[in-house]
C-alpha positions as CSV (number, residue, x, y, z in Angstrom):
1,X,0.4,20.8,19.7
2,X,2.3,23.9,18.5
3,X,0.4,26.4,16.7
4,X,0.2,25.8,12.6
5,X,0.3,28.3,9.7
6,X,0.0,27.7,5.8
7,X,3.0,27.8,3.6
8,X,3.0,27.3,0.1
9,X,5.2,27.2,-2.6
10,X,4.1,29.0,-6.3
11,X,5.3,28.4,-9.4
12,X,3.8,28.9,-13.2
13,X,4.8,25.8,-15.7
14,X,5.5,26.3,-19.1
15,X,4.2,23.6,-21.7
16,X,7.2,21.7,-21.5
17,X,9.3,23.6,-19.2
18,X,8.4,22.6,-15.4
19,X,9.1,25.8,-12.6
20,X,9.6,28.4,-15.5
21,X,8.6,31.1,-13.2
22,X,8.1,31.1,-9.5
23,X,8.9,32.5,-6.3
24,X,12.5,31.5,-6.8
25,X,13.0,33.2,-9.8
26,X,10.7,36.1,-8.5
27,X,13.3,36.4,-5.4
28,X,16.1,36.7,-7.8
29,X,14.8,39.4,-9.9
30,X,14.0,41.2,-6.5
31,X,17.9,40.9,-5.7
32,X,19.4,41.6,-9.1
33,X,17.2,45.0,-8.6
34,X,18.2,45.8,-5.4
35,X,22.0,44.7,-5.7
36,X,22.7,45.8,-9.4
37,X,24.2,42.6,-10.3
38,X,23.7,39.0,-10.8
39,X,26.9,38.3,-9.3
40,X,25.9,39.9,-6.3
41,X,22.2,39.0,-6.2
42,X,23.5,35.2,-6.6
43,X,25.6,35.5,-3.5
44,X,22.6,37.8,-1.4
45,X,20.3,34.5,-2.3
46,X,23.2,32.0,-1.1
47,X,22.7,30.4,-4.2
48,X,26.1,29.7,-7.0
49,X,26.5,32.1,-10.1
50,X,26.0,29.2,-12.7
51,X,22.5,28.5,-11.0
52,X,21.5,31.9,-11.0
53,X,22.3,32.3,-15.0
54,X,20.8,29.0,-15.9
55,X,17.6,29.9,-13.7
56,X,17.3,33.5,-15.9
57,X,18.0,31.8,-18.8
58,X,15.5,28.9,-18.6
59,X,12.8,31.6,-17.9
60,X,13.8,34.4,-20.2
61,X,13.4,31.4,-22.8
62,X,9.9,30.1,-20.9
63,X,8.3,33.4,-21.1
64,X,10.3,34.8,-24.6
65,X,11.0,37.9,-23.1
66,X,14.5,39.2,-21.9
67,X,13.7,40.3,-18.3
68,X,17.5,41.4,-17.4
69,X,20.0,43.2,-19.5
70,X,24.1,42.7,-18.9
71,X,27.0,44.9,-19.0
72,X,30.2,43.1,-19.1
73,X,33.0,43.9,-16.6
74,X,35.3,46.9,-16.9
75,X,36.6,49.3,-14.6
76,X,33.8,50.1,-12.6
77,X,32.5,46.4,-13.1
78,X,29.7,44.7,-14.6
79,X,26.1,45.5,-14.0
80,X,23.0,43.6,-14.5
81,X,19.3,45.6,-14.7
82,X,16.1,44.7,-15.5
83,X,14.5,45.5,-18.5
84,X,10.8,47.0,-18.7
85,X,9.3,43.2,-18.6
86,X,11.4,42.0,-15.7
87,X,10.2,44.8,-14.0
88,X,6.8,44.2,-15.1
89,X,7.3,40.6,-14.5
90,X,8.5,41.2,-10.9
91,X,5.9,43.4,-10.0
92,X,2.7,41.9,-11.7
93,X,4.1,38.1,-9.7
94,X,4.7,40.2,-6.2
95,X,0.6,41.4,-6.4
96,X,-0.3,37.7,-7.7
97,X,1.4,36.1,-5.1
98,X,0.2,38.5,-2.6
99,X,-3.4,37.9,-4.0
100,X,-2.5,34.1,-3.5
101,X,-1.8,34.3,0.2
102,X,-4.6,36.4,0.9
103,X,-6.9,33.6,-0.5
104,X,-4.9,30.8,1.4
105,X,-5.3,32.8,4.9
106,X,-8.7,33.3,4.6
107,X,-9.2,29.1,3.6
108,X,-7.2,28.5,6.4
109,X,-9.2,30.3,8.7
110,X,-12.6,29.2,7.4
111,X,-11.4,25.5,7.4
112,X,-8.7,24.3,9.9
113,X,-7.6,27.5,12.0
114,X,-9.8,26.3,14.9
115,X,-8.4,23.1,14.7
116,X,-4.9,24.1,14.6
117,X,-4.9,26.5,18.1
């Protein structure tokens, strides 16, 4: 048997809006930081610019709170940040999920690590 490990997937629901925030959205937020642009954080994540935008926009609305602001194209091109939520947003998620994995581990290890060596 080869050796197991937990993985998970975590997302937070809305009341009628299903994945309105999760690690998807939580990765994307971490690239449009890092890359300065949704453009470019789209194509970091392998993902199309269309899904990208719909994913922000579906969880902007979910939450009610604008977590990235955009600056059309010009010369120097256009820029996406995050505003003080997103970044609150990112941050606050990155320690839940953190917490989250901590607590699965330690299950896993209490429960079917023996089993799974």
């Amino acid at each position: 048997m080869k050796k197991l490990q937990p993985r998970f997937k975590l997302w937070l629901n809305a009341q009628n809006i299903q994945g309105a925030f999760g690690d998807g959205k939580w990765r994307l937020l971490r690239a449009i930081q890092t890359e300065g642009s949704l453009q470019a954080a789209s194509r970091l994540l392998q993902i199309s610019y269309r899904k990208a935008w719909g994913d922000l926009k579906k969880t902007q609305s979910a939450l009610g709170v604008a977590l990235v602001a955009k600056q059309r194209g010009g010369k120097s091109g256009g820029q996406t940040v995050l505003t003080d939520k997103g970044k609150e947003w990112l941050d606050a998620y990155g320690r839940f999920r953190k917490q989250i994995e901590q607590t699965v581990q330690t299950a896993w290890a209490k429960h079917l690590g023996r089993l799974a060596r």
